[in-house]
N, C-alpha and C positions, 0 to 999 in steps of 0.2 A: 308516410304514416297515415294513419288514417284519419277521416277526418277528424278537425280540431283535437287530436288527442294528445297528452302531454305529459311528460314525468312529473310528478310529485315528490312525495319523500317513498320513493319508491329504490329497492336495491334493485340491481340490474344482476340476471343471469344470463350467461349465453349458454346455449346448449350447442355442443360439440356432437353431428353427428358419425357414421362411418365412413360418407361418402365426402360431404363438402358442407359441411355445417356455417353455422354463422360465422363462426370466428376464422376456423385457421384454413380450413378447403382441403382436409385431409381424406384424401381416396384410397384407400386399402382395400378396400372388394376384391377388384380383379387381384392385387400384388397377394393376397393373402387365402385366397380359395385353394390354390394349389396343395399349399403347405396342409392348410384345414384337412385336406382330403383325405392325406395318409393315418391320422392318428383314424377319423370318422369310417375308414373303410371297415377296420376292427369288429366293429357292426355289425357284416356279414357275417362273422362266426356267430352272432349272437339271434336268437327266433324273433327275430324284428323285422318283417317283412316289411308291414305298411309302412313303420317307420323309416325303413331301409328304401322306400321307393320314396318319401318326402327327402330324403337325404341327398339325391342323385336327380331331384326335380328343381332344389333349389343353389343359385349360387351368392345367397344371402351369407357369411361369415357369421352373424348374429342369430340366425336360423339352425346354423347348425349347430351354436354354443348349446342354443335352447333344445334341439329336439336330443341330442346326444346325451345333457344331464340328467333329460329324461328318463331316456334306457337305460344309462350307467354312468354310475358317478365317477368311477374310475375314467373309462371313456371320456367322462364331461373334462375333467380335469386336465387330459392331455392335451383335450381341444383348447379350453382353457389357455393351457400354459404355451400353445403353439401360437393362440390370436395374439395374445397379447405380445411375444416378442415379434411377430411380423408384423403388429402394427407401429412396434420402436423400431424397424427397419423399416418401414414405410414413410417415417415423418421426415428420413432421409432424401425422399423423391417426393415428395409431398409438394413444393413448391412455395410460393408466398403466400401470406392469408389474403384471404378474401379483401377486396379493395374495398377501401370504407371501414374495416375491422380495425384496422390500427386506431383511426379517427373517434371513430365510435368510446375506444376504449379511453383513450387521453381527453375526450371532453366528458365523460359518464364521474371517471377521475377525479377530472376537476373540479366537478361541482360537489367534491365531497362523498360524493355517494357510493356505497360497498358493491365489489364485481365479484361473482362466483363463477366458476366453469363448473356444469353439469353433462355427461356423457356416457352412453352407451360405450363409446369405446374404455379402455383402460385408462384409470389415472396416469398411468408411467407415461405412455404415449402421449399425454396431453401436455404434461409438467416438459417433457423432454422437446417436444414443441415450441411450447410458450418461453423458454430459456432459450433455444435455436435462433428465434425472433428478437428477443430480448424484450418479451410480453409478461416475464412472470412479475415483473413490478405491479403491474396496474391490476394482477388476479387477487383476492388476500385466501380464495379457496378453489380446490380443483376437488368435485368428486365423478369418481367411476365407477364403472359398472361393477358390484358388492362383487367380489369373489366367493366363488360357489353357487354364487346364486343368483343364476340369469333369470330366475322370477320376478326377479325385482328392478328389472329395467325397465326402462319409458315403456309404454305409457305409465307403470305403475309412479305413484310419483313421491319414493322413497329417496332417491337422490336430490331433488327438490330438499324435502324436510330436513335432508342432510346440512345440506348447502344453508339453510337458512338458520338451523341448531348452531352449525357453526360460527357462523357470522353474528348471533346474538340478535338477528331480528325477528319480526314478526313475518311469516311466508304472504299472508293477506297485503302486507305492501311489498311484497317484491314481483318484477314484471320479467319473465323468461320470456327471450327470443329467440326462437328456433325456426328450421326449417323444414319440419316433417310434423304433421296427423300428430303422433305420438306426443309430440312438446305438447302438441296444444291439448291435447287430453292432460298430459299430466300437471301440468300446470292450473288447470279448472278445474280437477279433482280436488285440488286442496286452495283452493281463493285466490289462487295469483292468478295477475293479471298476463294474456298469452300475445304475443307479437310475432305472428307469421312473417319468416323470410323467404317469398317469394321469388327464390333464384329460380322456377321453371314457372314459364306460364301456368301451365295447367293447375299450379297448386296454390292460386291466388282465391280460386272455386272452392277447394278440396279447404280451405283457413277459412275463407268467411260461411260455408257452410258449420263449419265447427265453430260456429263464434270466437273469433280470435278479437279481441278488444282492436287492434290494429294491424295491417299488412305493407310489409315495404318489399320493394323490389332492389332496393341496393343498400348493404347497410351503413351508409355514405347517410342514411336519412337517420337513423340515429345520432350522428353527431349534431345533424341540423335540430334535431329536434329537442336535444337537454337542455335543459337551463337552470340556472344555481336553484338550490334547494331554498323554498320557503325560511322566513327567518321565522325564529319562533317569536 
């Protein structure tokens, strides 16, 4: 963590990215590009060049939700409906979460304090995860990326507001910990506090540049770091 900094009455969110987020280390990229390809090729029937050469440049899965709902929502939708089941076949090779994730969650828990999962990926994929584990105990919310509407993913930080309506608290005290740019934007968009999970070196620069309140490199430090909530 960083320095001297510490939970308050603060909710904790983890943000679940596509590749290996904080919580569970879920990689679907490569297992789910393939599948993406077929509905996205459709495309080329359609006068979308520029887009059609951003399509074939990227192997982003979340890139190509956004540029395809773009040109057609029909199109968007099959993309849609294709990410989202390869990423519930993906939670199948996904592996164990992230070390320290478990930890993190059962002492965050115990001190009372409310856990959301926030993600780009699909709710289904996350919920079907977090029960694989036997993690859905210590969650009390999962939201994902809005259906129909990949505008409204990270950085936008509509998932966030979600997360925090549901839970019945205030977003200004709750602290998201993610490991990508995007958390940390969406998170300071709207007052909460951002906690970069530095799993690659190079993005310990890329969070404190962004002002992330604090950076850890294993989420092993979040467990060190909670401690019971303030009495009133």
């Amino acid at each position: 963590m960083g320095p001297g900094h510490q939970f308050g009455n603060q909710t904790v969110i983890h943000s679940i990215q596509r590749t290996h987020g904080g919580l569970p280390g879920l990689d679907v990229t490569h297992h789910v590009s393939h599948q993406l390809s077929l509905p996205a090729r459709e495309l080329h029937r359609l006068p979308y060049r520029p887009l059609s050469r951003k399509l074939w440049s990227t192997d982003d899965p979340l890139e190509v939700l956004r540029l395809t709902h773009e040109a057609d929502t029909g199109i968007g939708l099959q993309v849609e409906h294709a990410l989202t089941a390869a990423e519930i076949e993906a939670v199948g090779v996904a592996g164990a979460p992230t070390p320290g994730a478990v930890a993190s969650l059962e002492a965050v828990r115990a001190t009372g304090r409310k856990i959301a999962v926030v993600s780009n990926n699909s709710a289904e994929c996350v919920r079907v995860f977090l029960d694989q584990h036997g993690l859905a105990g210590h969650v009390l919310e999962v939201v994902g990326r809005p259906e129909k509407q990949p505008e409204l993913m990270k950085p936008n930080p509509h998932s966030l507001v979600t997360a925090a309506e549901r839970l019945g608290v205030d977003i200004t005290l709750c602290a998201l910990i993610g490991d990508s740019l995007t958390d940390i934007q969406a998170a300071h968009a709207v007052g909460s506090a951002a906690i970069g999970y530095a799993n690659k070196s190079r993005k310990r620069q890329v969070f404190a540049e962004a002002g992330a309140e604090a950076i850890i490199e294993s989420m092993q430090a979040i467990a060190d770091a909670i401690r019971p909530l303030p009495s009133n």
